[in-house]
N, C-alpha and C positions, 0 to 999 in steps of 0.2 A: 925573764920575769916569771915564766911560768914554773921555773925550777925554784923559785924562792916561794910562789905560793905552795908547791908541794913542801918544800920545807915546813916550812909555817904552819901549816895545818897539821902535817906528823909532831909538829912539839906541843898543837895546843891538844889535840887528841888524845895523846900522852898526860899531858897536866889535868885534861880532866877528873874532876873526881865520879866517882859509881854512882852519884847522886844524880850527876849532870851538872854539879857546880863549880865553883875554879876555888883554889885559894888563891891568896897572896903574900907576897914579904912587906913587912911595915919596917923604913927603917926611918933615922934621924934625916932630918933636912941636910945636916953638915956633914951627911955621908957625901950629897950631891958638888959640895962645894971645897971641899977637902978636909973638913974640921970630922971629930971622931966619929965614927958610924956607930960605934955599939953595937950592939945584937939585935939582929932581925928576929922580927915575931912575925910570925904566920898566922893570917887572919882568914877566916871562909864569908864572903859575903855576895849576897843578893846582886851587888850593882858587876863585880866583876862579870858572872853568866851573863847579865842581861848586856851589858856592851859589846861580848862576844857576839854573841848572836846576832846583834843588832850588827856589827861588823859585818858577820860572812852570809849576810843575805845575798845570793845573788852569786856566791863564791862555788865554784864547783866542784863536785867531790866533797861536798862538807854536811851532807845531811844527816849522818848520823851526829856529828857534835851540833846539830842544828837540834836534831828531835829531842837529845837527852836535856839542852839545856835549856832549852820552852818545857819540858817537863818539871823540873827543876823550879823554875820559874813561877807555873800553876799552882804549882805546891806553898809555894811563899804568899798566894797573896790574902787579905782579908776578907770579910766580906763584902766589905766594898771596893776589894780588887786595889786597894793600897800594898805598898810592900818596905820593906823596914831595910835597912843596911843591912843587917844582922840576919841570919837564916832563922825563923821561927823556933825556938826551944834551943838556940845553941849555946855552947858554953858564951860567947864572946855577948848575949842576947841581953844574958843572966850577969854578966862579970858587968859590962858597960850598956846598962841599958840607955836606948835612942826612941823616942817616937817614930815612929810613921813618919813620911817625908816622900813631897812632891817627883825630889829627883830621881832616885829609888824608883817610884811608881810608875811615873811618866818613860821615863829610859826604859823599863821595860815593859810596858803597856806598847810603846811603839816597834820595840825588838818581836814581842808577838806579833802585834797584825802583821808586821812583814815575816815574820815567819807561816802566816795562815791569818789571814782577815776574817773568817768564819769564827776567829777562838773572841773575837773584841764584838758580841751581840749583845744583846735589849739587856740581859744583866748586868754587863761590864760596864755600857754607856750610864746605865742608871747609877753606878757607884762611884763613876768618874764626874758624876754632876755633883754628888753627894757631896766628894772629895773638895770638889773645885769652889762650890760655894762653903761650903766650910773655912775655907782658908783665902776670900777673896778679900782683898782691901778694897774694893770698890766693883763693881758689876762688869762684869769682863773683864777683872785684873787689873793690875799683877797681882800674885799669889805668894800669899807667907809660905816660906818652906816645907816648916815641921807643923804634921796634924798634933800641935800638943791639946785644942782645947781651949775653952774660953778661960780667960787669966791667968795663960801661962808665964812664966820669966820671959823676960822680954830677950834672952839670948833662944829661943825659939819661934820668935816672933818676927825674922828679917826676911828681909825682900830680896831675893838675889838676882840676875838677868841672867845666869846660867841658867840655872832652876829650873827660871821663867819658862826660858828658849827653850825646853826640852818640852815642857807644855804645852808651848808654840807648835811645837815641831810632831809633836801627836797627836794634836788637835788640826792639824793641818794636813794629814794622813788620812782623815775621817772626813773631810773637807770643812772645815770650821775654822776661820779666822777670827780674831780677836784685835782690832788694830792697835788696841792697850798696851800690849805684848811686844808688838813693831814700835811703839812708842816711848815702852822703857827702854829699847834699845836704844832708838836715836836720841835720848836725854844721854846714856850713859857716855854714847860716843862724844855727843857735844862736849861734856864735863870732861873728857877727860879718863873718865873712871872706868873702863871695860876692863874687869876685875871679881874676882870671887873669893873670899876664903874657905871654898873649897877647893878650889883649885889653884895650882901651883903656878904661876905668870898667865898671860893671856892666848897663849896656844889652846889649850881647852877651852877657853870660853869661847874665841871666837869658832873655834870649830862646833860647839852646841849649836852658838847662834846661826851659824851658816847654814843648816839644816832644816830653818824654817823661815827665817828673815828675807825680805824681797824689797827693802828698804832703799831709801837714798842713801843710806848710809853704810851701804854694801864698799865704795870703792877705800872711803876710810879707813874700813874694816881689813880690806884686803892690801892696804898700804902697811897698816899695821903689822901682817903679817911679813911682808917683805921685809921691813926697816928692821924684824926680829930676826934679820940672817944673820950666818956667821958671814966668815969669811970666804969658809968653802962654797958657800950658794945654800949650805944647810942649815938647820934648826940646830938647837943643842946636844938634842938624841933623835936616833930612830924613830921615835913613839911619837917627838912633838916634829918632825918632818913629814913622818904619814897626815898627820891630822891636821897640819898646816896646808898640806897639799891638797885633801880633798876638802880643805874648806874654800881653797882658791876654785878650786872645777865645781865647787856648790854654788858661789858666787857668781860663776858664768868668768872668772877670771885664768882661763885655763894658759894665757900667754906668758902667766906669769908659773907657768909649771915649764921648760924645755928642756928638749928631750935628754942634751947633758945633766938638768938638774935630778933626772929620773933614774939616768944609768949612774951617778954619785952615789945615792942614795941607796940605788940595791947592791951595789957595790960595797957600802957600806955595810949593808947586813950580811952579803957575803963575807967579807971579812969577821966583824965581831959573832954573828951568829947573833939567837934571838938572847936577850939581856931584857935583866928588870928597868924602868925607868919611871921616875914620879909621876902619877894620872890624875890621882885624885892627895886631897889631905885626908889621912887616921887620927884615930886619937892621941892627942900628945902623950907622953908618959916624962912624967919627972918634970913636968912641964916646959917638952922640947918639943916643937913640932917635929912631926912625924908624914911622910909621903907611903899612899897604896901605890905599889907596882908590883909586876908581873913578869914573865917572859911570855904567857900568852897571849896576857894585854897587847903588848909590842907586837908581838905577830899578829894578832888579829885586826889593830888600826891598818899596819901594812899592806895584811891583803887586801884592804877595803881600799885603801890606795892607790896601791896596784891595780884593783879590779879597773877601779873609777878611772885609772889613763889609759888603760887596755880597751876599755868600754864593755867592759864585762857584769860590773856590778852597779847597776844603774836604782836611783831612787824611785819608787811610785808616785808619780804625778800627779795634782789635783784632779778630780774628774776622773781618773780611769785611764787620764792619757794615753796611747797607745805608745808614745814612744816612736823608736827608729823604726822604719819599716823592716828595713835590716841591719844588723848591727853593724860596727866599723868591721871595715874586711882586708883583703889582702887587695882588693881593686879598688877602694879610694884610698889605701895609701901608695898604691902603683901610678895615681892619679893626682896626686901632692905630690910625688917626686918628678913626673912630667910639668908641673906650675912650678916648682922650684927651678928646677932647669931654665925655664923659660924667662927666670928673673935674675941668673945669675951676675948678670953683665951690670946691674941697678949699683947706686951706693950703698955701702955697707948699712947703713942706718935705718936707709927707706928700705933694703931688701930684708932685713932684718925685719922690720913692722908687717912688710908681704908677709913674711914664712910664718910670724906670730897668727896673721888671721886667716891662713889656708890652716894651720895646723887645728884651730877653733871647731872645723868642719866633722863629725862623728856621727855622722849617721849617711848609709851609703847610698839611701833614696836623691842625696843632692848628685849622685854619679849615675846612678843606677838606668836612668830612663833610656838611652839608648840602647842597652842591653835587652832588659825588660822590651823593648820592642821589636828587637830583634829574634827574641824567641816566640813571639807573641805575633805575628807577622808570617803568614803563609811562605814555607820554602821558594815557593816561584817567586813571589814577589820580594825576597828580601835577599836571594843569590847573588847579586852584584855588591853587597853592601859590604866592603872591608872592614878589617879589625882596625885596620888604621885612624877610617875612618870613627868608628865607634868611640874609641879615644878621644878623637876630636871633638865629639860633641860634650863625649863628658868632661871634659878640661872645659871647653866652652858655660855645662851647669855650674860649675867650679866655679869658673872666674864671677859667672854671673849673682850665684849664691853670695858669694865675696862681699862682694861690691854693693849687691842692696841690703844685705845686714848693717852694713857700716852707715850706707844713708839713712835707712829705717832707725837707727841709734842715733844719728845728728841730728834728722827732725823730729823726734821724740825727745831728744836730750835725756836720755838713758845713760849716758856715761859722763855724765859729769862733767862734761866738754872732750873729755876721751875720744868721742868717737866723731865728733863736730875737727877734731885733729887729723884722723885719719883717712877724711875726706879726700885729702892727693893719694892715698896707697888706694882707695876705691876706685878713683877715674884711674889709677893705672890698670887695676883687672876690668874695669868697665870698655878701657881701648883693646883689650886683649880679648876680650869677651869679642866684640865688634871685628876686631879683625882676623880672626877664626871663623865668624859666619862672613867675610867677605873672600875668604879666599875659599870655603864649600860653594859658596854663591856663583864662584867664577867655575866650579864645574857642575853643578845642581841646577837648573831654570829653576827661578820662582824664590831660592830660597832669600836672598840676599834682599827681596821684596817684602816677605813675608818676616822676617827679623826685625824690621823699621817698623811695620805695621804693629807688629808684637810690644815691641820697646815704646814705641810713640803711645800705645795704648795705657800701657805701664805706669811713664812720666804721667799724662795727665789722669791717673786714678790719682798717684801718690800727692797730686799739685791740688788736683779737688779735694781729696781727705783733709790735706791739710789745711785748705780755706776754710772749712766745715767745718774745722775743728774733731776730725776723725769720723765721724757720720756718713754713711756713703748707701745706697739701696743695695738690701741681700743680691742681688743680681749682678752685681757691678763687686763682688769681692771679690771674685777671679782676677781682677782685671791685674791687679799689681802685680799679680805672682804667674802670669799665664807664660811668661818666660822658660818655667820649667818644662810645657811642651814643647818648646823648641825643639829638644833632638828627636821625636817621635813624629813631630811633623816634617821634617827634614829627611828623614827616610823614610817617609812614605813619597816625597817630592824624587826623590833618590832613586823611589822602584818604578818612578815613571807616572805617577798618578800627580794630576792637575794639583795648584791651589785650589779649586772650586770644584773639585771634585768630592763624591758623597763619600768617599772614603776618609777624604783631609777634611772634611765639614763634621763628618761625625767625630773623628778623632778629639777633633780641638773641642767638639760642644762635650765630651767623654772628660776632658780636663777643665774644661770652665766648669763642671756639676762638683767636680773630685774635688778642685782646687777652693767652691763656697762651703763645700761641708768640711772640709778642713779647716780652713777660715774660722765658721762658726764654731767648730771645736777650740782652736785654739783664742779666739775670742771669749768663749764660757773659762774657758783655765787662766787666764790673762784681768780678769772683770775687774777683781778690786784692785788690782793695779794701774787699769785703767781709769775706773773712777776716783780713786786719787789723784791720777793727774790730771785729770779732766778732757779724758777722751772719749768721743763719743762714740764709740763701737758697736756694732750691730748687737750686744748683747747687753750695753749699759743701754741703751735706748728704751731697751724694753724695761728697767726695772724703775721708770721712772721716780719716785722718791723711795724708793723702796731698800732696803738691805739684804742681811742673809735669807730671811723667812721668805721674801718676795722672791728671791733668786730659786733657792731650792723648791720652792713651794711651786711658782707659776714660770718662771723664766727656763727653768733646766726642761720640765716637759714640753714645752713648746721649741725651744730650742734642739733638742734632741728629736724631737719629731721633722723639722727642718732639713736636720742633717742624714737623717733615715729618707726623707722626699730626695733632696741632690744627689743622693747613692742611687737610690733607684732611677733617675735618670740616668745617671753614667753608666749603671751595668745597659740598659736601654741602648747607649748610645754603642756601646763595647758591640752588642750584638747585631747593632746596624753596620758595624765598619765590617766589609766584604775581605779587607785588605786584612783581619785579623781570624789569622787559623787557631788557635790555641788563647782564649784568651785568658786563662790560669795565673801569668804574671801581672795583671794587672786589676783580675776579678783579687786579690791575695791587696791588694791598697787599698780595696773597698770594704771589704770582711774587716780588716784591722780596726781603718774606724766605728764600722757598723758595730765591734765588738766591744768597744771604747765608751760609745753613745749608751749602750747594753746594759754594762757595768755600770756605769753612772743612774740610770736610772735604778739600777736593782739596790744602789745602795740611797735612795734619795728617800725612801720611808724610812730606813733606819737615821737618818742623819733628821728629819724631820721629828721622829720621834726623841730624838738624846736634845732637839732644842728644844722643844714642851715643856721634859721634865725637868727640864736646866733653870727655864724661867718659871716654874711653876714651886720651884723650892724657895 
């Protein structure tokens, strides 16, 4: 895969133009379908750069075509930071002129700040309000497309859920929800109608939408995609297989990407090489519809494709989230092939649903702990501790990670009865989990005690939240997840130090502090989701009838101060553990968040100030 990104990126580097912008071929629709192509015309516009870019965020080796075409970009846009299909003074500007337009702007308004968040400040927010109430049909949307103006023809005047979503999808970068936006989605899914005419069938659309959508109407969405395969397990072309694919891992539907449908697919580009393929709609001519495509285009969906199953090109998360601690590696997938092995003997169907929800696993903090504390753990006290063993524990976080995603999704009803299904593949990593710490317990004292007490603690958080209705005291959010010290407390039992010893007493209070500031972070990034379904989570708690303004305004400070108090216990607790020589690996999970909380607030005046001036227009 890594030889096709390098591909990819030497053809779009090549197609760039000196400007920093791309062209493209326009040709007939019945080129696609067999009827006559005619002659392509070559068009230079605004939105091809800014989907690049917005592609190779994150892609490596790519910053010079990254710099020129955010240069490119700044050069295109108004004063109110709108931007036109057409490049500013071009021939194509003057021949067919277009208004201003939402999709234009928004695609690459969001292509910059992930190229550099510093470039989207106090003037760009103030022209993005401009923009947005200019063209709202109602107060937080949805949004007419083209800025043509009061009384323009009503073919400038439509509503599209493309559009929308990519507004969605910028505004939700900044951290700004709209649930009007989540709401033209789920009418259009209801109808029927997830469609654009700008775009060519529902591959692009639902890939805009995927980008920002957190809906119920996520698994529709990702059905739809499926039901658009061929026969091979692909899309039509390359272009609409990339972007079908990272719309499945943007939806959280990653089972529905495997690993044959990945190795097809670059296979495929292997063979054909990078080829133009319809993206968007052009101007008709002779009044025949007309498709934009590229061979950059195509290569640049792909690497983003690619990045997003390799775990290389990941999205900015609401809040500053920090993300993986570390990324996927060559030791949780050494660690998924020891859980696959261990399920090979299963029916083909239920082993199949296992391998789907180990492969779900991308970030190597669910593996990592036993490691992490074996370096972190003074040489005396950690010399008897096998590799073998280490293994063990982390297949052990493995199975256990598994297994209460799945529950966490049955009693939330997050998956649309999806995951209320997969409740037998969970009790089977849940017995496997259990009997991994029964057989360390048979040579460890203590541990096989200590597991029960852990788990038992566990069940009755997850059994109280949900009697509550998800409400639980800041104190008690460790409780569900404290599973994850498992292997850290196990090797300290391992080098000979008590349960009740101030070594395993610190440890565990080091992970009950880690594991509530985590919590409360990913409770602040999860809120309107939770308040929608009406969870009562330590962060919807606090905003009592409140919305966005109450949240950013009093809830993220207070919350972020929370989460900076239980770091500072845990570093506390880290330097009361005797048992810990080196504590670097595990001071590197406190900094992350600490850095996460940071961000967040650094950007919570700017976000306070773009809603002011939003409602104050």
């Amino acid at each position: 895969m890594e030889q096709v990104m390098r591909s990819g990126l030497a053809l779009i580097r090549a197609e760039q133009l000196s400007d920093g912008g791309f062209s493209h071929g326009s040709k007939f629709a019945e080129a696609e379908t067999g009827g006559s192509p005619g002659a392509a015309v070559s068009y230079r516009t605004t939105f091809s750069a800014a989907n690049v870019l917005a592609c190779l965020r994150g892609a490596p080796d790519a910053s010079d075509i990254r710099d020129r075409a955010a240069g490119f970009l700044l050069g295109q846009k108004s004063g109110v930071w709108s931007l036109n299909y057409w490049p500013r003074g071009s021939e194509e500007a003057v021949a067919m002129p277009y208004p201003d337009d939402l999709d234009d702007t928004f695609v690459a308004l969001a292509a910059l700040y992930g190229y550099d968040a510093s470039l989207i400040g106090g003037a760009a927010l103030a022209g993005v309000a401009k923009v947005l109430t200019t063209t709202e049909t109602a107060p937080g949307g949805p949004y007419r497309t083209w800025l043509a103006g009061a009384g323009a023809p009503e073919k400038w005047c439509d509503v599209d859920v493309a559009v929308n979503s990519n507004v969605g999808y910028f505004l939700s970068l900044i951290g700004v929800a709209l649930p009007r936006l989540s709401k033209l989605v789920d009418e259009r899914v209801a109808a029927g109608v997830v469609g654009s005419p700008y775009y060519p069938g529902i591959v692009p659309v639902v890939y805009f939408i995927s980008r920002f959508y957190r809906g119920l109407a996520k698994g529709a969405l990702a059905e739809m995609l499926v039901r658009a395969r061929g026969r091979d397990g692909l899309w039509r072309n390359p272009l609409e297989t990339a972007m079908a694919i990272s719309a499945l891992i943007n939806f959280d539907f990653a089972w529905e990407v495997p690993a044959g449908l990945v190795r097809s697919f670059v296979d495929s580009l292997g063979r054909e090489g990078w080829l133009s393929h319809p993206f968007c709609v052009d101007p008709a001519r002779g009044g025949r519809t007309c498709y934009a495509g590229s061979p950059a285009l195509t290569a640049a969906f792909s690497i983003e494709a690619i990045g997003k199953v390799m775990g290389i090109s990941r999205g900015t998360p609401l809040l500053g989230a920090p993300g993986p601690a570390f990324p996927a590696s060559e030791r949780l997938d050494r660690i998924k092939r020891m859980a696959r092995e261990g399920f090979r003997s299963l029916p083909e169907r239920f082993r199949a649903a296992a391998s789907e929800r180990i492969a779900l696993a991308s970030n190597d903090e669910v593996v990592a702990i036993p490691y992490l504390m074996r370096d972190a753990m003074r040489s005396s006290g950690s010399g008897g501790i096998s590799e073998a063993m280490l293994d063990e524990l982390a297949l052990a976080n493995l199975y256990g990670w598994t297994a209460y995603t799945i529950y966490d999704g049955a009693m939330d009803g997050d998956g649309g009865g999806g995951d209320a299904a997969l409740v037998p593949v969970a009790n089977f990593f849940l017995r496997s989990l259990a009997a991994l710490y029964a057989d360390i317990g048979s040579r460890v004292p203590g541990v096989g005690k200590m597991f029960a007490e852990i788990v038992d603690g566990m069940d009755a958080a997850n059994f109280l939240e949900s009697e509550a209705g998800g409400g639980c005291p800041v104190g008690h959010l460790a409780d569900r997840s404290l599973g994850h010290a498992l292997p850290a407390l196990a090797l300290l039992l391992a080098a000979g130090y008590t349960p009740d010893s101030a070594e395993v007493l610190a440890m565990r209070s080091f992970f009950r502090n880690y594991l509530i500031a985590r919590q409360l972070h990913d409770d602040a990034r999860d809120w309107r989701d939770d308040l929608r379904r009406g969870r009562k989570t330590s962060v919807v708690g606090r905003l009592g009838d409140g919305g966005e303004k109450v949240f950013w305004g009093e809830v993220v400070p207070s919350v972020m101060a929370d989460i900076g108090k239980f770091l500072d216990r845990a570093k506390c607790d880290l330097a009361e553990c005797a048992a810990i020589g080196d504590p670097a690996p595990f001071d590197a999970l406190l900094e992350r968040l600490r850095s996460a909380a940071g961000r967040t607030l650094g950007k919570r005046d700017e976000i306070m100030a773009f809603m002011a001036q939003w409602q104050s227009k």
